[in-house]
PDB file of N, CA, C and O in Angstrom:
ATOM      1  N   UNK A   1       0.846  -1.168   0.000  1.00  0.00           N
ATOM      2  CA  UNK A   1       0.000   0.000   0.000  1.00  0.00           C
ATOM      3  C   UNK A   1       0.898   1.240   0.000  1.00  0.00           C
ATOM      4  O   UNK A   1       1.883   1.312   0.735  1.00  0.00           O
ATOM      5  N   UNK A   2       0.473   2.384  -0.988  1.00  0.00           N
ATOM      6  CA  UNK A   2       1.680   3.472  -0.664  1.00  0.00           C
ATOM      7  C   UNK A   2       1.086   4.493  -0.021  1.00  0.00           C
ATOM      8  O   UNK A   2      -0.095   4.214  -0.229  1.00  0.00           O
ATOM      9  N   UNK A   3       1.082   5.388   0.556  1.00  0.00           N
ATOM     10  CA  UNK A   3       1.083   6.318   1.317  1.00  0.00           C
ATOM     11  C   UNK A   3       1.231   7.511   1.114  1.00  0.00           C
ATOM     12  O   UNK A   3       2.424   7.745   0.923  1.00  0.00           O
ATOM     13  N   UNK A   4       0.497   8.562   1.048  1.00  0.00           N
ATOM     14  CA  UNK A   4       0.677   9.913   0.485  1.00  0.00           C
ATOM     15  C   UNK A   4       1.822  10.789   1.408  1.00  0.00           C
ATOM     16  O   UNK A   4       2.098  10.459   2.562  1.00  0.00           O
ATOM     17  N   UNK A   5       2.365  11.810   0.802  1.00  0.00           N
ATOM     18  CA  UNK A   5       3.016  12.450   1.085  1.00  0.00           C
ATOM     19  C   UNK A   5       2.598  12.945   3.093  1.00  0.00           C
ATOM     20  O   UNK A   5       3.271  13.123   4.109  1.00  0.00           O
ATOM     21  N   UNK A   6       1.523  12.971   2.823  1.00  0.00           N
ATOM     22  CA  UNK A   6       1.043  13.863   4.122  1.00  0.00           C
ATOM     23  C   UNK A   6       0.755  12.591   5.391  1.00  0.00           C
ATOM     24  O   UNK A   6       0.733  12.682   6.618  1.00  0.00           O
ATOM     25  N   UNK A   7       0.596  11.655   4.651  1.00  0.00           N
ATOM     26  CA  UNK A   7       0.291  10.238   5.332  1.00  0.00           C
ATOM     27  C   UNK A   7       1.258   9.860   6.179  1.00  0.00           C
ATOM     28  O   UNK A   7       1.159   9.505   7.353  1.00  0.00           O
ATOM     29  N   UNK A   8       2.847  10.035   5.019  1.00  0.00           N
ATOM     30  CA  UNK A   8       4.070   9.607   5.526  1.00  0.00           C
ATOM     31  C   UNK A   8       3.847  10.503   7.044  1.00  0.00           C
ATOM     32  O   UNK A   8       3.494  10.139   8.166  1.00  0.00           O
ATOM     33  N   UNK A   9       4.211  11.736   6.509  1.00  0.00           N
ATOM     34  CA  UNK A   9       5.004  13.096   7.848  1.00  0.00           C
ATOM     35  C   UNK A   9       4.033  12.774   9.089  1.00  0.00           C
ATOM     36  O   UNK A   9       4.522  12.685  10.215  1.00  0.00           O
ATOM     37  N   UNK A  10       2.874  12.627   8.912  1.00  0.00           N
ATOM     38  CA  UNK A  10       1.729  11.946  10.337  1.00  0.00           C
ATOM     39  C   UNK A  10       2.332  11.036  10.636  1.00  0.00           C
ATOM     40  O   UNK A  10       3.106  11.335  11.545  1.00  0.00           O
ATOM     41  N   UNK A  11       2.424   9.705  10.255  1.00  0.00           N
ATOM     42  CA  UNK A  11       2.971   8.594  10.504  1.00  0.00           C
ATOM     43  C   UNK A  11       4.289   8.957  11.285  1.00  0.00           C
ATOM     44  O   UNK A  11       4.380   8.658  12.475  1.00  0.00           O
ATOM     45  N   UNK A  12       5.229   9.547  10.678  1.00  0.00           N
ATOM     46  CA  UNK A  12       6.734   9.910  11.273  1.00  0.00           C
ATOM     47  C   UNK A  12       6.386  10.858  12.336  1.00  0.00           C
ATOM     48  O   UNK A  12       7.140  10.776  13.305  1.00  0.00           O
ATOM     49  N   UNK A  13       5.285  11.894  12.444  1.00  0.00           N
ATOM     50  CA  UNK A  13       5.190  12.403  13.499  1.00  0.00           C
ATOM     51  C   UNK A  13       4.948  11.720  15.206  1.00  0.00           C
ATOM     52  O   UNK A  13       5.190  12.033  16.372  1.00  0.00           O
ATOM     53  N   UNK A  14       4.171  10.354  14.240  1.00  0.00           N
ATOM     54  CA  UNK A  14       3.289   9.794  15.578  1.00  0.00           C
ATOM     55  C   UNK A  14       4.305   9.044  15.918  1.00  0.00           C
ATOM     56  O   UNK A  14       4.366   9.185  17.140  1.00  0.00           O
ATOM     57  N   UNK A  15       5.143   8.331  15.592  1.00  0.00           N
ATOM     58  CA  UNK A  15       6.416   7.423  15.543  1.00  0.00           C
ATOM     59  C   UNK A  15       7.031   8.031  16.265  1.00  0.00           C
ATOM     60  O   UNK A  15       7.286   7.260  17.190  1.00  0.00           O
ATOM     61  N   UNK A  16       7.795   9.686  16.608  1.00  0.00           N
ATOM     62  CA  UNK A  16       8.514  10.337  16.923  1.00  0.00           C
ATOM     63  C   UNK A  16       8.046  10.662  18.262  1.00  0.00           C
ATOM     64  O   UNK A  16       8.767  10.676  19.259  1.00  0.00           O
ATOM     65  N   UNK A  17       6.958  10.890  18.236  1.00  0.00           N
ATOM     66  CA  UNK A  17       5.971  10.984  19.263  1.00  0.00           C
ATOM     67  C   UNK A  17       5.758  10.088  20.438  1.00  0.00           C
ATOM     68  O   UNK A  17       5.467  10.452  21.577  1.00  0.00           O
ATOM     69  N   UNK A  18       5.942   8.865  20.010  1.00  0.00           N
ATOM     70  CA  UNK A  18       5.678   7.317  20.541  1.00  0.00           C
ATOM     71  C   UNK A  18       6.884   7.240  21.096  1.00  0.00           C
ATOM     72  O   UNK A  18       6.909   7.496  22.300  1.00  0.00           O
ATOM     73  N   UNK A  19       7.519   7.067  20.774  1.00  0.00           N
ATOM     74  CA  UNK A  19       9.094   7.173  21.132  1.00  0.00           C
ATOM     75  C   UNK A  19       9.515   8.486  22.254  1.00  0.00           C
ATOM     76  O   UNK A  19      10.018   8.441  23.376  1.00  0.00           O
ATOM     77  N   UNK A  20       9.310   9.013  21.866  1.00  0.00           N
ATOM     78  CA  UNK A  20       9.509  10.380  22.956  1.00  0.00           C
ATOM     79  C   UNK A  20       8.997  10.049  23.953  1.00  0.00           C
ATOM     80  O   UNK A  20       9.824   9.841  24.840  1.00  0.00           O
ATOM     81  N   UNK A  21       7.761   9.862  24.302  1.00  0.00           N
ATOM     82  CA  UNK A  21       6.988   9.828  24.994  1.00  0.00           C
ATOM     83  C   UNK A  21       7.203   8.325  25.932  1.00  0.00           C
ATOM     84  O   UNK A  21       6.490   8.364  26.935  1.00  0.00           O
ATOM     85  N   UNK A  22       7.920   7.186  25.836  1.00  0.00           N
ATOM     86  CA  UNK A  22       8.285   6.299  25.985  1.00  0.00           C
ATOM     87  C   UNK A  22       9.723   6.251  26.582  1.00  0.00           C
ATOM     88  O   UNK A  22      10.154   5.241  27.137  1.00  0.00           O
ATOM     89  N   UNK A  23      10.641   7.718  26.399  1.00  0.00           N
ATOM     90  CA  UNK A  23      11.460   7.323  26.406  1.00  0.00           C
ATOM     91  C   UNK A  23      11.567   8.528  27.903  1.00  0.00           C
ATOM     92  O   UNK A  23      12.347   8.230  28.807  1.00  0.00           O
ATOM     93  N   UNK A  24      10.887   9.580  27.988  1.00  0.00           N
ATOM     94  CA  UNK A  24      10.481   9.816  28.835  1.00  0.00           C
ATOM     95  C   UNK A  24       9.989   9.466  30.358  1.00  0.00           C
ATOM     96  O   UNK A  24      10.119   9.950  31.483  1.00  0.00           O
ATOM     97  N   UNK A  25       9.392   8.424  29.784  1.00  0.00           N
ATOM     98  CA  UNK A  25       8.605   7.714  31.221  1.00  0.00           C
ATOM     99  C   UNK A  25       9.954   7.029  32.420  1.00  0.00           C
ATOM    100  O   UNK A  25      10.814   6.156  32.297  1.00  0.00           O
ATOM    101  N   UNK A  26       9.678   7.669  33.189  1.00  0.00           N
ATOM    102  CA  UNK A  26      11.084   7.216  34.655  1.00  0.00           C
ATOM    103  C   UNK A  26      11.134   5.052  34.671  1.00  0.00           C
ATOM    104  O   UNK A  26      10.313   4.155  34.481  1.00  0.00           O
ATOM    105  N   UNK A  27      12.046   5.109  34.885  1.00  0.00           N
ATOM    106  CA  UNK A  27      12.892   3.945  34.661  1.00  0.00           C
ATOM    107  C   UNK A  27      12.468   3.073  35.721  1.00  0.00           C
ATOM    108  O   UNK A  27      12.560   3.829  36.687  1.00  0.00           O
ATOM    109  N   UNK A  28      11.965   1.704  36.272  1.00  0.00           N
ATOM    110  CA  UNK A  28      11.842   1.061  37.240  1.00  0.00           C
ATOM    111  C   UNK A  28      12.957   1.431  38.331  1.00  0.00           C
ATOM    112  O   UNK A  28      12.704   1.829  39.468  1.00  0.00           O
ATOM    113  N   UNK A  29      14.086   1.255  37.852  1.00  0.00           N
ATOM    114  CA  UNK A  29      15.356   1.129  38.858  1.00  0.00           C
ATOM    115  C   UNK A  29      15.572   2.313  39.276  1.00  0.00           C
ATOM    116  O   UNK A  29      16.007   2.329  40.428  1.00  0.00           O
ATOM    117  N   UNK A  30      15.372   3.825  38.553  1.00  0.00           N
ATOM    118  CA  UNK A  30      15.167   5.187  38.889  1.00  0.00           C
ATOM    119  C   UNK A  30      14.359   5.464  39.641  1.00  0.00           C
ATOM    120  O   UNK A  30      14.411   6.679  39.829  1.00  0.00           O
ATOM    121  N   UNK A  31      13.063   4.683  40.611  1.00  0.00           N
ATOM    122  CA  UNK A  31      12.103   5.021  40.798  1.00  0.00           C
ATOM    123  C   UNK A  31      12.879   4.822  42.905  1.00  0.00           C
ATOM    124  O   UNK A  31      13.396   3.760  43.251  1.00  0.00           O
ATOM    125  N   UNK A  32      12.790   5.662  43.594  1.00  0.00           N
ATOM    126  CA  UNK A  32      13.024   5.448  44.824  1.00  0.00           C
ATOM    127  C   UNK A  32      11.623   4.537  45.522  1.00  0.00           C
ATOM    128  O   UNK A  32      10.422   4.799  45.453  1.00  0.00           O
ATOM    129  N   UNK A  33      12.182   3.644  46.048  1.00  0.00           N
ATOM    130  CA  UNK A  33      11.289   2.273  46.670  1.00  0.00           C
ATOM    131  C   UNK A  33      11.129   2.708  48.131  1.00  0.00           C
ATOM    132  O   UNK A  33      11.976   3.281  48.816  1.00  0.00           O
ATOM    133  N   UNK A  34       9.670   2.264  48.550  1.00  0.00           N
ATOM    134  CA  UNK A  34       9.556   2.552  49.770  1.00  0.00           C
ATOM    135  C   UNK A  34       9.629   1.338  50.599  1.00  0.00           C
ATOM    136  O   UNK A  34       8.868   0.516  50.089  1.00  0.00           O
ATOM    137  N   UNK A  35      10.144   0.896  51.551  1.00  0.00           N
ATOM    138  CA  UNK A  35      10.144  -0.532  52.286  1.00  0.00           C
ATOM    139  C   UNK A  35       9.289  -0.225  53.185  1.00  0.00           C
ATOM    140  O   UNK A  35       9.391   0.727  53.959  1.00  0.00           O
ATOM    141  N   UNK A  36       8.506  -0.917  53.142  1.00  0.00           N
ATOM    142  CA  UNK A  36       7.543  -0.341  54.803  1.00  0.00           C
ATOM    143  C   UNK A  36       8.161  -0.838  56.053  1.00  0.00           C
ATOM    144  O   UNK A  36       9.264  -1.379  55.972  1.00  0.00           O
ATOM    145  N   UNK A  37       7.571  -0.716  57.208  1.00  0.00           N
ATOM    146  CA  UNK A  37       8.281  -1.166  58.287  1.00  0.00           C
ATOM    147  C   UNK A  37       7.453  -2.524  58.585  1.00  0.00           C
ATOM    148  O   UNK A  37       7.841  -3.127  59.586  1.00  0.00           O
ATOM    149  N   UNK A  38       6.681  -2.935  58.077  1.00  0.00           N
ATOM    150  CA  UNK A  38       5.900  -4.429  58.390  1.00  0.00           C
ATOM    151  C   UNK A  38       5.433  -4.650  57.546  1.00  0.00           C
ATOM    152  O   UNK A  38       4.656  -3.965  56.880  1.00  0.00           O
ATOM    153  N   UNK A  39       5.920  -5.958  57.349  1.00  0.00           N
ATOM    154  CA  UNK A  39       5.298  -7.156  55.951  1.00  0.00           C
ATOM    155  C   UNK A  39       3.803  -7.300  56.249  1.00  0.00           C
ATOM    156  O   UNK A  39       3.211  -7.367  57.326  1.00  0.00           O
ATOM    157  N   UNK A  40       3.369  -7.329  55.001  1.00  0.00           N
ATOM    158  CA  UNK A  40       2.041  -7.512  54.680  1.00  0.00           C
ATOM    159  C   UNK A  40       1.662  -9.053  55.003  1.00  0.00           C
ATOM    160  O   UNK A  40       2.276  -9.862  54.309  1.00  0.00           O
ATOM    161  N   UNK A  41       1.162  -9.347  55.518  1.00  0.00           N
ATOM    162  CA  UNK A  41       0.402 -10.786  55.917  1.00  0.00           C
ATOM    163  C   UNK A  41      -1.053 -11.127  54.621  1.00  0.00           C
ATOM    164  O   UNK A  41      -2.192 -10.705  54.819  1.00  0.00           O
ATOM    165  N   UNK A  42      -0.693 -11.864  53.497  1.00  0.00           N
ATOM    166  CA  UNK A  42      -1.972 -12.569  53.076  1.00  0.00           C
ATOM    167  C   UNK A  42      -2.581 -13.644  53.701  1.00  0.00           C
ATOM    168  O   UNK A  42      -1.999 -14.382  54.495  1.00  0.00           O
ATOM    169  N   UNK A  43      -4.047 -13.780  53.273  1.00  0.00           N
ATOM    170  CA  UNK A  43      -4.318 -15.062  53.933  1.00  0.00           C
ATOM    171  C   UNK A  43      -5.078 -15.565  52.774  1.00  0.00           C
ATOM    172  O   UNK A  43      -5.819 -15.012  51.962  1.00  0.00           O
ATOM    173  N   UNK A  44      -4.452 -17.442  53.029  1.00  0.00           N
ATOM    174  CA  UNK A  44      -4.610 -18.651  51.639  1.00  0.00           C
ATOM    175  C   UNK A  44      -6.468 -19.024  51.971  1.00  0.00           C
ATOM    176  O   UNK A  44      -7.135 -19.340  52.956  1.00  0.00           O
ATOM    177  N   UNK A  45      -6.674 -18.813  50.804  1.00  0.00           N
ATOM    178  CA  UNK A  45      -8.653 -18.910  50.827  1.00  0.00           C
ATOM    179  C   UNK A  45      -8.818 -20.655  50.779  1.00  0.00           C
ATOM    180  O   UNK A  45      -8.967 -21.012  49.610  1.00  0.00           O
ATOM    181  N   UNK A  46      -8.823 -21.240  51.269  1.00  0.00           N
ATOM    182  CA  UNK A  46      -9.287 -22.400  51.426  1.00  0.00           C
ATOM    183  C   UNK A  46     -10.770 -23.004  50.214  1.00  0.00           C
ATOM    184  O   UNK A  46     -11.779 -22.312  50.076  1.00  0.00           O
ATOM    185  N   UNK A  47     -10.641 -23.917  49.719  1.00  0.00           N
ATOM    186  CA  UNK A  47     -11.766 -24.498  48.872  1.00  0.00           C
ATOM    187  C   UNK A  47     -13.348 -24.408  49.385  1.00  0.00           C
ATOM    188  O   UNK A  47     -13.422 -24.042  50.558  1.00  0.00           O
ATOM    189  N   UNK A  48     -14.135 -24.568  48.990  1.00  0.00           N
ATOM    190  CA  UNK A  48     -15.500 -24.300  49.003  1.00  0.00           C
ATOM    191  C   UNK A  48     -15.913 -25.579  49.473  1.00  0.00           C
ATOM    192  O   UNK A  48     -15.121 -26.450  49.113  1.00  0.00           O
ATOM    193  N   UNK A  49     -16.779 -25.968  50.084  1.00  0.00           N
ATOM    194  CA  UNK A  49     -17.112 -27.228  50.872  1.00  0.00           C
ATOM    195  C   UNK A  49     -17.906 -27.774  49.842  1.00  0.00           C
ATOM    196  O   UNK A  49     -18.446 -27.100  48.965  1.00  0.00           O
ATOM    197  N   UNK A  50     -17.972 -28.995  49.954  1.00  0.00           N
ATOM    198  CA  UNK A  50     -18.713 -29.389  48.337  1.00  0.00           C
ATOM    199  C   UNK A  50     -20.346 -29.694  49.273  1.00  0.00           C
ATOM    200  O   UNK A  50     -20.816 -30.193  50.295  1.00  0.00           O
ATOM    201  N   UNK A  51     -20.580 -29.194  48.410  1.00  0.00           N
ATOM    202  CA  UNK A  51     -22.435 -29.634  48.736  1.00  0.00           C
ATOM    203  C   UNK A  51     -23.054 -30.137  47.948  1.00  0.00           C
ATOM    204  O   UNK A  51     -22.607 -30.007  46.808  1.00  0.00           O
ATOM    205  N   UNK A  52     -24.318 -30.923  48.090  1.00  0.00           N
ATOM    206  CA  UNK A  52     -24.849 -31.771  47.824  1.00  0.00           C
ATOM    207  C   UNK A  52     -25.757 -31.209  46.708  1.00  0.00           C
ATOM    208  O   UNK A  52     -26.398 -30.250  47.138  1.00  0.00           O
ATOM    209  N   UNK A  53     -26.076 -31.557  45.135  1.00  0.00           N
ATOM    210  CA  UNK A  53     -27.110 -30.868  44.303  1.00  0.00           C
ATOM    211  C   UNK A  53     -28.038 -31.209  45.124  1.00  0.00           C
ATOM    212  O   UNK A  53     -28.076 -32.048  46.024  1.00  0.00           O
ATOM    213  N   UNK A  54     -29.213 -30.043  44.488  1.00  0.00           N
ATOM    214  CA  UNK A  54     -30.567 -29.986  44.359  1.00  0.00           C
ATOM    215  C   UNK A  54     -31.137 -31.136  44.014  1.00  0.00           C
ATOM    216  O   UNK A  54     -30.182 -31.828  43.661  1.00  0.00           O
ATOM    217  N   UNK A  55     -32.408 -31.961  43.862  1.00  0.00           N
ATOM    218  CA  UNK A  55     -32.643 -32.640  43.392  1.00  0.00           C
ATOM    219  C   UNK A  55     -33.663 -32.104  42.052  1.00  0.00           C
ATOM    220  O   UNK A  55     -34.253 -31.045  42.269  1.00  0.00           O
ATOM    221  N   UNK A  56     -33.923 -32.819  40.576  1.00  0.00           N
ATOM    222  CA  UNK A  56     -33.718 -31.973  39.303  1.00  0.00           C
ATOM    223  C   UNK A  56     -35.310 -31.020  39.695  1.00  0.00           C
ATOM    224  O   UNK A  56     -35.639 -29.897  39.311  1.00  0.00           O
ATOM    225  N   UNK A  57     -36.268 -32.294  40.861  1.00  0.00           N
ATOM    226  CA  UNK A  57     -37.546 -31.622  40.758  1.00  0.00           C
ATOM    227  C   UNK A  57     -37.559 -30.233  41.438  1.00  0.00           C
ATOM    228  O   UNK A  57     -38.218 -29.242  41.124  1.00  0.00           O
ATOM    229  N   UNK A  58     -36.390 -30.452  42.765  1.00  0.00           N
ATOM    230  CA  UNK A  58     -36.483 -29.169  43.418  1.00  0.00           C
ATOM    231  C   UNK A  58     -36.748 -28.127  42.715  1.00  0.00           C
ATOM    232  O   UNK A  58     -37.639 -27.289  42.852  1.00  0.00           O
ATOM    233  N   UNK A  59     -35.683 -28.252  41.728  1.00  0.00           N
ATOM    234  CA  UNK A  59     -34.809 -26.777  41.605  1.00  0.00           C
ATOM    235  C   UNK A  59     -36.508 -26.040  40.796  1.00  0.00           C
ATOM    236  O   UNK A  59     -37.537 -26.498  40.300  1.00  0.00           O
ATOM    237  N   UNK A  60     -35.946 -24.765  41.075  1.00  0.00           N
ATOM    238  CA  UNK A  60     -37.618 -23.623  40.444  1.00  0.00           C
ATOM    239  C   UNK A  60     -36.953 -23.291  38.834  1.00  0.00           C
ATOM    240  O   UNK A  60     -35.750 -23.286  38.577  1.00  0.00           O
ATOM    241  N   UNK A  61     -37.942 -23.053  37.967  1.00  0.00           N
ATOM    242  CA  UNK A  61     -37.706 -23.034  36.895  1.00  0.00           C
ATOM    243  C   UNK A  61     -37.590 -21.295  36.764  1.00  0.00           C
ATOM    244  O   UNK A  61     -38.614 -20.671  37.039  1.00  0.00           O
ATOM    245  N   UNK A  62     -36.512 -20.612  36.401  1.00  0.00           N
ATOM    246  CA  UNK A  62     -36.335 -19.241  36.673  1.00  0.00           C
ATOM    247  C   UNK A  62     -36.794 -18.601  34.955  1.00  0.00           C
ATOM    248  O   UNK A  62     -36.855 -17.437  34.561  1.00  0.00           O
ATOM    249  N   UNK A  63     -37.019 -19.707  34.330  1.00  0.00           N
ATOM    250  CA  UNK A  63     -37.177 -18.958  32.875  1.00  0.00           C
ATOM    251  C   UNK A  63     -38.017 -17.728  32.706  1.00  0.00           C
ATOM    252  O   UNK A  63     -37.849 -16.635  32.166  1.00  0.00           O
ATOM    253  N   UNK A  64     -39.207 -18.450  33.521  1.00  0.00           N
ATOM    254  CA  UNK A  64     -40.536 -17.510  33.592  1.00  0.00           C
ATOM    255  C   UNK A  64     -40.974 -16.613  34.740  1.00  0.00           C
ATOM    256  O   UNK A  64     -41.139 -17.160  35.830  1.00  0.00           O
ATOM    257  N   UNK A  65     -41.200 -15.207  34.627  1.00  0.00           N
ATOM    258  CA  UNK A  65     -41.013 -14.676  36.015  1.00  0.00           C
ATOM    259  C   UNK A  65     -42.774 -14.887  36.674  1.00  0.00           C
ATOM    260  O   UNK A  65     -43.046 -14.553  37.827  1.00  0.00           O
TER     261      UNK A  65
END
């Protein structure tokens, strides 16, 4: 596909742009880290207790309100 004159210089603008703007953005390792003074404690969610189905007549038919 070729590209008009004006197509190109947009294109190279946005390219130039992209890049700038990328190259800009502060660096992970540049970034000063805060250590807190106490570790965060998660807690492991344990499985769901298995329960027993419905039986097929129980269950209510929700199709129809």
């Amino acid at each position: 596909m070729i590209m008009t004159r004006k197509q190109q210089i947009v294109t190279a603008f946005l390219a130039v742009l992209i890049v700038a703007s990328v190259m800009s953005m502060p660096h992970p390792t540049d970034m000063k880290r805060e250590h807190p003074a106490t570790r965060a404690s998660g807690t492991v969610a344990t499985a769901p207790s298995v329960t027993a189905e419905n039986n097929h007549e129980q269950v209510k038919d929700l199709t129809y309100n």
